[in-house]
C-alpha positions in Angstrom: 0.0 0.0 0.0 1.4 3.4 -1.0 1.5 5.9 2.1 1.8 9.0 0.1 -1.6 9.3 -0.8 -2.7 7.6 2.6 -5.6 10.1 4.7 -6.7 10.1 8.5 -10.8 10.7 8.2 -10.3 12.4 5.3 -7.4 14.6 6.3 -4.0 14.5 4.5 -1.1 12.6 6.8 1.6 14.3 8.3 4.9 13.8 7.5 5.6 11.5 10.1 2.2 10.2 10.7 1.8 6.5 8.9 5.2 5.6 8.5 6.6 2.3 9.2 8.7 1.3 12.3 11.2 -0.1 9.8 11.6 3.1 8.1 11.9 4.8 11.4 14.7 2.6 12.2 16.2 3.2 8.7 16.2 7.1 9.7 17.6 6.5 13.0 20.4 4.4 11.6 21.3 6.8 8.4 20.7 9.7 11.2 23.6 8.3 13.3 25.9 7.0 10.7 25.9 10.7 9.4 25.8 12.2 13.1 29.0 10.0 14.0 30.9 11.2 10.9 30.2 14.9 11.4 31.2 14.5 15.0 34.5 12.8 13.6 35.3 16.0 11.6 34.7 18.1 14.0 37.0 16.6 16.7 39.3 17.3 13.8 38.7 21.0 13.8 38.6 21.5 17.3 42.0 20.1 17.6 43.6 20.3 14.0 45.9 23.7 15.7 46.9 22.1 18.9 47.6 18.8 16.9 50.1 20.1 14.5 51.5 22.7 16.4 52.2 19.6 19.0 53.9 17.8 15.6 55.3 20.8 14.4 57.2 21.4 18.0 58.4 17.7 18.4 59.8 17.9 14.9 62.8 20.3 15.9 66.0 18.2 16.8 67.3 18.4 20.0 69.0 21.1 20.8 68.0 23.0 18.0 66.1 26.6 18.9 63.1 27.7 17.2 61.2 30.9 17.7 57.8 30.4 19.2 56.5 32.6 16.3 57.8 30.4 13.5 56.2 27.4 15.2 53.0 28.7 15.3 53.0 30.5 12.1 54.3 26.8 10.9 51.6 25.1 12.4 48.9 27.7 11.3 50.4 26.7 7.5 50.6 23.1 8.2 46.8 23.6 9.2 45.7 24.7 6.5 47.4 22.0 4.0 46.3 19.3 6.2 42.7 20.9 5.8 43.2 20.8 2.2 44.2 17.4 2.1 41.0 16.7 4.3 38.8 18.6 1.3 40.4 16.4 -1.5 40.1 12.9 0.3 36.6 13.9 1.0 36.1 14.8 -2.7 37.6 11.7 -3.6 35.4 9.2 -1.3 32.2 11.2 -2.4 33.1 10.2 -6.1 34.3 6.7 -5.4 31.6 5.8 -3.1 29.0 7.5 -5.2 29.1 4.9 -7.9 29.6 2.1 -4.9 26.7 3.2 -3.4 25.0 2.7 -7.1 26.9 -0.4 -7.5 26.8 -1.8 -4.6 24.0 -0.9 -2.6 23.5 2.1 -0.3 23.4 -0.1 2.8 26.5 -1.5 2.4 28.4 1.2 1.0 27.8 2.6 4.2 28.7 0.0 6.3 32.2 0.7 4.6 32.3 4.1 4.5 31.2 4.0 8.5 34.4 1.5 9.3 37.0 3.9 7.4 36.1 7.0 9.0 36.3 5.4 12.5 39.4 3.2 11.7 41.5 6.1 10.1 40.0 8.9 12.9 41.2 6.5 15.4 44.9 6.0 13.7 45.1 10.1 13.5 45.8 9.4 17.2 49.0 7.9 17.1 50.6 9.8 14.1 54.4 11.1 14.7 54.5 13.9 12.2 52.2 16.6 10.7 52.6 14.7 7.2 51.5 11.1 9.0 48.5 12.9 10.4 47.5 14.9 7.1 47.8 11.3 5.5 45.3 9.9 7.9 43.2 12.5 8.0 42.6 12.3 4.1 41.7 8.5 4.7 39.3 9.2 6.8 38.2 11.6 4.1 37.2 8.7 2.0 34.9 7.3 4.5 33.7 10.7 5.5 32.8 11.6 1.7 31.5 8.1 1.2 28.7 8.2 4.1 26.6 10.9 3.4 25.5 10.2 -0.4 24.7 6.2 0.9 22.4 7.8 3.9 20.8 10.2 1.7 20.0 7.7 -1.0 18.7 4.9 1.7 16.2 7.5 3.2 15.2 9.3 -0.1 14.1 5.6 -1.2 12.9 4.4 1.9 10.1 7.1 2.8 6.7 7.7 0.8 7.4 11.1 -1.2 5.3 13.2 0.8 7.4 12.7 3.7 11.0 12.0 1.9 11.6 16.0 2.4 11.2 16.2 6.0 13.2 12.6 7.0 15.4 14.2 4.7 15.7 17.5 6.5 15.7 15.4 10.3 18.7 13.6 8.9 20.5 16.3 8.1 19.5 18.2 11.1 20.8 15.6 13.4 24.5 16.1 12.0 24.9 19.0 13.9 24.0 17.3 17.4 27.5 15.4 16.1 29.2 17.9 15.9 28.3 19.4 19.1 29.2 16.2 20.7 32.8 17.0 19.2 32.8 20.1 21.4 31.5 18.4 24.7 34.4 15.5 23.7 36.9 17.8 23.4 35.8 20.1 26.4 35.6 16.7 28.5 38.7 15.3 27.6 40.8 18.7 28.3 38.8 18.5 31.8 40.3 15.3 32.4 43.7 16.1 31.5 43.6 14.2 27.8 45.1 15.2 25.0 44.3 15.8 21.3 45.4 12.1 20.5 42.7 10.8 23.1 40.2 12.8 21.3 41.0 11.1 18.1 40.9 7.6 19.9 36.8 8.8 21.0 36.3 8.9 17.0 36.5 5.0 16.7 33.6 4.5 18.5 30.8 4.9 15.5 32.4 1.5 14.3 29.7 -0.1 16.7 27.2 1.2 14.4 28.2 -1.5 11.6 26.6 -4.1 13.8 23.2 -2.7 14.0 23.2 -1.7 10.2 24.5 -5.3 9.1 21.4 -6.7 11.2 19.0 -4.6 11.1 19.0 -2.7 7.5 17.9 -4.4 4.1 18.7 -2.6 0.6 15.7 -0.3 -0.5 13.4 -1.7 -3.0 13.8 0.9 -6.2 17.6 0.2 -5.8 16.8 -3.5 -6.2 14.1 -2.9 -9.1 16.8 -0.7 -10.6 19.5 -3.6 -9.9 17.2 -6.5 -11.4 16.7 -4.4 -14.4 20.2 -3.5 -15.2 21.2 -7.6 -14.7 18.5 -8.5 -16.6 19.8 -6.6 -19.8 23.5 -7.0 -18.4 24.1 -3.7 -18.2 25.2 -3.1 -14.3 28.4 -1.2 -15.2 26.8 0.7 -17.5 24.0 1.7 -16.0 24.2 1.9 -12.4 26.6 4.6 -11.4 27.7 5.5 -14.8 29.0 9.1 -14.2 29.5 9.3 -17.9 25.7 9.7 -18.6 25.1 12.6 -16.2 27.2 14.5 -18.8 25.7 12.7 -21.7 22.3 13.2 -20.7 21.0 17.2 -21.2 18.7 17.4 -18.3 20.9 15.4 -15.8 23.9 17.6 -16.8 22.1 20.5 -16.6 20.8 19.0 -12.8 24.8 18.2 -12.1 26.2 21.6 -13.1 23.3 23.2 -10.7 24.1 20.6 -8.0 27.9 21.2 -7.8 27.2 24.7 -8.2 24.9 24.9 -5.0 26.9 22.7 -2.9 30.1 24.3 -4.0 28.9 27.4 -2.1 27.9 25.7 0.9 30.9 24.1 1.3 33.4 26.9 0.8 31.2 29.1 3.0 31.0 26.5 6.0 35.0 25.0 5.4 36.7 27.6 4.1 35.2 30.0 6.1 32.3 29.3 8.9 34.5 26.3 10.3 37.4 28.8 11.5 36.0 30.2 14.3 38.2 28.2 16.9 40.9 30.2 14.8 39.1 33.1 15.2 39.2 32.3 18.9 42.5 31.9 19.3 43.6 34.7 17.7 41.6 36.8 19.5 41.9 36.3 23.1 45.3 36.3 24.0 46.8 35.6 27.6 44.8 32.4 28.3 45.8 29.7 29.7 45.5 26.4 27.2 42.8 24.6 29.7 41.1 28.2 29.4 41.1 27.6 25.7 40.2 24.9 25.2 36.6 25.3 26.7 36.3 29.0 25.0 37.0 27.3 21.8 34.3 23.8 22.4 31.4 26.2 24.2 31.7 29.0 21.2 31.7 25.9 18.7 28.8 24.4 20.6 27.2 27.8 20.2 27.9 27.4 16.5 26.4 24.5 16.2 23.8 24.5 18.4 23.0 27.6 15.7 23.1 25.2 12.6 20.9 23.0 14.0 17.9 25.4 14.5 19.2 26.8 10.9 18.9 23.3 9.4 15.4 22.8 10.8 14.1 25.9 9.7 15.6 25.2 6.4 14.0 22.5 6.1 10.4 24.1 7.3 11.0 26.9 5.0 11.7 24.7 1.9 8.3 22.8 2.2 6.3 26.2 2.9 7.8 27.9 -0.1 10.1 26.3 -2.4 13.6 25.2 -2.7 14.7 27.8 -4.7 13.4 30.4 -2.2 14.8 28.5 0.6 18.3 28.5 -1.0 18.1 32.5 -2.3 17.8 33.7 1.3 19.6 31.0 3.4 22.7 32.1 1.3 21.5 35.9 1.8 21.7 35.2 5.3 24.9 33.4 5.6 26.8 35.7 4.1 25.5 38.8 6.4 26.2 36.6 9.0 30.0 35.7 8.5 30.8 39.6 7.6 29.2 40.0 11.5 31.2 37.2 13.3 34.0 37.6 12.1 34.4 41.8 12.1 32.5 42.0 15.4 33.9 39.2 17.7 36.7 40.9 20.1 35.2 39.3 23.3 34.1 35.3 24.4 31.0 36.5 24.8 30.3 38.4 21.1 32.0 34.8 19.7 29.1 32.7 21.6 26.2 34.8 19.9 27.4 35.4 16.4 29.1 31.9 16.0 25.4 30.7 16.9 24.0 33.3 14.1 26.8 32.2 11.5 25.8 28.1 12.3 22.1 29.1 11.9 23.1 30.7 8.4 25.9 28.8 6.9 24.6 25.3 7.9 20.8 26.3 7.3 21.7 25.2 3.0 23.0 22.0 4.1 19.7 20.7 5.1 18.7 21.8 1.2 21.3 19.4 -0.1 19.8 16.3 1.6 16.6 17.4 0.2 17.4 18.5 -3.1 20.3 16.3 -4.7 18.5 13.2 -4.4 15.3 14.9 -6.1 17.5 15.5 -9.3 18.7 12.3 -9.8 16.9 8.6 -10.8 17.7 5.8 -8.9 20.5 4.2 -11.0 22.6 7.5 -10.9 21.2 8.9 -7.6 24.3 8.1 -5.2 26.5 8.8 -7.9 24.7 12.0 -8.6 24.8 13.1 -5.1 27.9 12.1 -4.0 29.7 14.2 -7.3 27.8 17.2 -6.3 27.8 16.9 -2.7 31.9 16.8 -2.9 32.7 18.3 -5.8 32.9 22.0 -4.2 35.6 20.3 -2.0 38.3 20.2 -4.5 38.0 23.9 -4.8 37.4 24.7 -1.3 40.7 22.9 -1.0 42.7 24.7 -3.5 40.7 28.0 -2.0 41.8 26.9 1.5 45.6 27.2 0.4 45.4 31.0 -0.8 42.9 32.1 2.2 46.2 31.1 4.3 48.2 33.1 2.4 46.4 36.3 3.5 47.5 36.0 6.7 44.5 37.9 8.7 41.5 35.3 9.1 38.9 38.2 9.3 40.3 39.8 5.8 40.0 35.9 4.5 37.0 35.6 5.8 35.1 39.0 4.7 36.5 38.1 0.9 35.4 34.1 1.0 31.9 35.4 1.9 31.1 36.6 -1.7 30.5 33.1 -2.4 27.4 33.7 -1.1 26.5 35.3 -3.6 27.1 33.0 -6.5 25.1 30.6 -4.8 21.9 33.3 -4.6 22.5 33.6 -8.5 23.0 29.5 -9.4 19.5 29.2 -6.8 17.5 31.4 -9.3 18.4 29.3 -12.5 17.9 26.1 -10.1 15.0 23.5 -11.2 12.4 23.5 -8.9 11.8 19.9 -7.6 9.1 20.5 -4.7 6.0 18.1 -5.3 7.7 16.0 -7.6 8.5 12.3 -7.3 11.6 10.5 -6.9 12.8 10.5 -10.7 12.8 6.4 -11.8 
């Protein structure tokens, strides 16, 4: 029986009214598996300063004197080229996991994708050098690039279309409870007296997760309709995950372009700018101790987030009140009003706690969008593929970007000039197709 037509007494169903347990336990595991990963790149930028500088420092031979300064300047380099590397693994596991996901299976896929983020987040912990630990982090890149086009495709598949938006919008949502659970690790940890390499050691944890999904979750029925029909004409390769025919094909190339387009501008805005603000921090309160720190940087970063979780809700309300163009045009209005505020106004703890909050409202608002929207331009064959490519294309630039943003030296000058991309993103939304009320493309 189809539930998206369902009625109670003649009244439409809610979103969540009518669905299955099953599918409620297919959101709850997608939900986690992406919560987990998000908390895992968090922990990252949380400690990704006091990591290298600690590599940076350890580096210097015995004996040998090095200027505070050039360390720090050293690790503030080493930072950002570690960050980079973090962008291109994660560009690199979105494409390669895409067409796995298509291949493969989204439940699966992200099984694997779950067990390489924790394995290699966990090995971050015992690297010896800046370059072993930029190494790691790129493969747990792979895993973290892989997840989130699996998840998105499981749910998408799983839930009746007129409730596909909102579980879409919950699961995206939810990421932002992991990555304030990356603030209260590292805020726990440092009151305990544990370093960054404990906190990476906390990241292997979301391995448990495997256990429930290899139980508990099957392979959503379009995938397998689309499966059957691509053995039955032997036609799996090319078929299901070809990325040629998004490029072949002028609607979905057109629905590419616009989806790398859009993401692109989320992911600059949030990396190579919104996800700074411990940075931010550091550089401007000076005199503290490192204990002090520490919690300044987690509580203004839970602030942030705490901020992009509202955002991501309210995106998602907005999108199925209006449109998703609408919703796009002035979330990216929005953000980038917000990052010229946080980062020319914050000179005090207290100014960081209420515009970091603001900026997470507006920077992670759009991401919400993408869960929604890339797997509406898609079909099923292509649709991991499809969202993986778009979700992690922007990354490649943001990591290029990333490299000449440290060159400027001030963050705030970095940021104020990153924030016109913002504006690209309120120009690609206009052109955008408009997907609202439309099934899951076949």
């Amino acid at each position: 029986m189809s539930l998206d037509t369902s009625k109670d007494q003649g009244q439409p169903l809610r979103w969540y009214q009518g669905i299955t347990r099953y599918q409620w336990i297919v959101l709850a595991v997608a939900a986690l598996g992406w919560l987990f990963d998000t908390m895992d790149q968090h922990l990252f930028n949380l400690v990704r300063q006091t990591a290298v500088l600690d590599l940076v420092t350890h580096a210097v031979p015995a004996g040998v004197h090095v200027a505070s300064t050039k360390l720090a300047t050293d690790a503030t380099w080493y930072g950002y080229v570690s960050t980079s590397i973090f962008m291109l693994g994660w560009a690199v596991g979105g494409f390669l996991f895409g067409i796995i996901g298509d291949r493969l299976g989204r439940t699966r896929t992200m099984m694997v994708t779950i067990l390489v983020y924790a394995a290699f987040t966990g090995l971050s912990a015992v690297a010896q050098t800046w370059e072993q630990f930029a190494l790691f982090r790129f493969l747990t890149a792979l895993g973290v690039g892989g997840e989130f086009a699996a998840g998105a495709a499981l749910v998408a598949e799983t839930f009746p279309d007129r409730s596909r938006a909102m579980a879409l919008g919950v699961l995206q949502t939810l990421s932002a409870a992991g990555n304030m659970m990356a603030a209260v690790v590292n805020m726990s940890m440092g009151y305990f007296g544990f370093g960054w390499r404990e906190v990476f050691l906390v990241g292997t944890l979301p391995a448990l997760l495997v256990v429930w999904i290899y139980k508990g979750i099957q392979e959503p029925e379009k995938w397998r309709e689309a499966r059957g029909k691509a053995s039955a004409t032997h036609k799996v390769s090319s078929e299901l995950g070809a990325i040629s025919q998004l490029m072949r094909d002028p609607a979905l190339r057109r629905n590419t372009i616009i989806g790398v387009l859009l993401a692109s501008v989320g992911v600059i805005g949030v990396w190579g700018i919104a996800f700074w603000s411990p940075d931010l921090l550091g550089e401007t309160l000076k005199g503290v101790s490192k204990k002090e720190m520490v919690n300044y940087k987690s509580t203004a970063f839970f602030a942030q987030q705490f901020g992009a979780l509202l955002g991501m809700f309210a995106f998602t309300l907005l999108t199925e009140r209006t449109s998703r163009r609408f919703a796009f045009k002035l979330s990216f209005l929005l953000a980038f009003v917000s990052v010229q505020a946080a980062f020319q106004l914050t000179h005090t703890f207290a100014q960081a706690v209420v515009l970091f909050g603001i900026m997470g409202f507006c920077t992670l608002g759009p991401f919400a969008g993408y869960s929604i929207y890339l797997p509406e331009l898609f079909p099923t064959r292509l649709r991991a593929s499809g969202c993986g490519l778009c979700y992690n294309g922007g990354r490649v630039i943001t990591a290029v970007a990333l490299l000449y943003l440290g060159n400027l030296g001030s963050i705030r000058t970095a940021a104020s000039l990153a924030a016109f991309i913002f504006v690209l993103g309120i120009i690609v939304a206009s052109v955008a197709p408009e997907t609202k009320g439309k099934p899951l493309p076949d």
